[in-house]
Each structure stands twice: as structure tokens, then as C-alpha cells.
C-alpha positions in Angstrom: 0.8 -21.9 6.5 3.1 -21.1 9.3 5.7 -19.2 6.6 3.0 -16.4 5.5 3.0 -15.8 9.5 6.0 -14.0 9.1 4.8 -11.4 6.7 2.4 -9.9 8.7 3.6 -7.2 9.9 3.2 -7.3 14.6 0.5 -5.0 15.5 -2.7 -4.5 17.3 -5.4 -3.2 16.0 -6.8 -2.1 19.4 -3.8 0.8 19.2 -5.1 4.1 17.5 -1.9 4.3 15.5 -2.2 0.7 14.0 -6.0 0.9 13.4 -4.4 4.4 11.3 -2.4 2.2 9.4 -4.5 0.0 8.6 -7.2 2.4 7.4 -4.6 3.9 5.4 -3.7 1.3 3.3 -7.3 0.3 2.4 -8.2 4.2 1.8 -5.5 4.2 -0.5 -6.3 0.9 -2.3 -9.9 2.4 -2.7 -8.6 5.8 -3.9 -6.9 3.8 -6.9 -10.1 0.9 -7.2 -12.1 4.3 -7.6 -10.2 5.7 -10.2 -10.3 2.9 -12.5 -14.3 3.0 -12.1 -14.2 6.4 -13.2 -13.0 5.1 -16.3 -15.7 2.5 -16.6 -18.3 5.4 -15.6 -17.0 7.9 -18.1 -15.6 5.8 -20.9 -18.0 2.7 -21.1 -20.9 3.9 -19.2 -20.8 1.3 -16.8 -21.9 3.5 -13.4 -22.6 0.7 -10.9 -19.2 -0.3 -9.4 -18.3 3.6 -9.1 -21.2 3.9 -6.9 -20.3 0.8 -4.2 -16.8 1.8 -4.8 -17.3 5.4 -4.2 -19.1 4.5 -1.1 -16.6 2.4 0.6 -14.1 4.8 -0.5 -16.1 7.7 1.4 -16.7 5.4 4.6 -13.0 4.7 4.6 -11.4 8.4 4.2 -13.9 9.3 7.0 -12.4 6.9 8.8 -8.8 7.9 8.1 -9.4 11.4 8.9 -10.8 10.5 12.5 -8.2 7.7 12.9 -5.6 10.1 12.1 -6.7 12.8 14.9 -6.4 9.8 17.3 -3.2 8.4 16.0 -1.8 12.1 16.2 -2.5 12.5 19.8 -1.3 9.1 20.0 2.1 9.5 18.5 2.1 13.2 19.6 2.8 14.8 16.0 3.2 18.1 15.9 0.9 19.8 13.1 2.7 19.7 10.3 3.1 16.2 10.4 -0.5 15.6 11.0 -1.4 18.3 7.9 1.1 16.6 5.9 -0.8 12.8 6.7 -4.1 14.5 5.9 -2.8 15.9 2.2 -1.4 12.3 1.2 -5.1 11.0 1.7 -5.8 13.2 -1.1 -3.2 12.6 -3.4 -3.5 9.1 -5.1 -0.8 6.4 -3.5 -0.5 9.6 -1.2 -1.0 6.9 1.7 1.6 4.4 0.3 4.2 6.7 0.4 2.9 7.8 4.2 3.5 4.4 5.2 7.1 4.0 3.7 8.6 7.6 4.2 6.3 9.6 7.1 5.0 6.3 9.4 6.8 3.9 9.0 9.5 4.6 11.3 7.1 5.8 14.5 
């Protein structure tokens, strides 16, 4: 047990930046869980998981746009920076590639 301690990554999630990132990941891992039960909506008619899936994706993306306002004061990010972390919330793995190329060096 004491080796996974290593892999997680040193942050509190009382800082409005961390929270961000945090919120981040799990809006983007929703954005791709609600894709694939658009398939199962569409394709096999199968529209319950796209509903509980499309709520916690809606929760979650409300909470990355109000995170984000926070983390850019924060981090005091100028707006194209901040414009640029709202447009990746929209794009599918848009947040993954936030966290490796726009983030993850502040």
C-alpha cells in the first residue's frame, strides 16, 4: 500500500486551482462516459445510463466553469488563457490535454 502513495500526485484540495484540476479530469472522463451512452441511446435504444450520465456530466462542467473563474483569479491568467481552459471543456479529452500542455506546469 505504501508504493501507490507515490502516484498521487501532492495537492490540496482546499486550493481553488487543485479543486480545478481535479474537476477537470472527472468532467473530461464524463464527457467521454457520455459519449459512449449516446451510442447506447441512439444505436441500441438503451436511454437510461445517458440520462444519469448526462446528469453528472452537467453537474460536473458547471462545476469546472465556476472552478475555473476561481482558479484564474487564483493563478492570475490572463484571458486568453482562461478562454482557452473554457474551449477544452468542450472539446472531448479537451481537459486531458489542459492538464499535460496548459496546467500542468502552473
Amino acid at each position: 500500500m505504501a508504493s501507490l502513495k507515490r502516484y498521487i500526485p501532492p495537492f490540496k484540495i482546499s486550493d481553488g486551482f487543485s479543486a480545478f484540476r481535479v474537476v477537470a479530469f472527472f468532467e473530461g472522463s464524463s464527457y467521454i462516459l457520455l459519449l459512449f451512452t449516446m451510442l447506447l441511446k441512439y444505436r441500441f435504444n438503451i436511454p437510461e445510463p445517458n440520462m444519469v450520465v448526462g446528469m453528472a456530466h452537467g453537474v460536473l462542467f458547471i462545476a469546472y466553469v465556476i472552478l475555473l473563474l476561481f482558479a484564474a483569479r487564483q493563478m492570475r491568467w490572463r484571458l486568453g488563457k482562461m478562454t482557452f481552459s473554457f474551449v477544452l471543456s468542450l472539446v472531448p479529452f479537451g481537459t486531458f490535454y489542459g492538464e499535460g500542455h496548459v496546467w500542468g506546469d502552473d
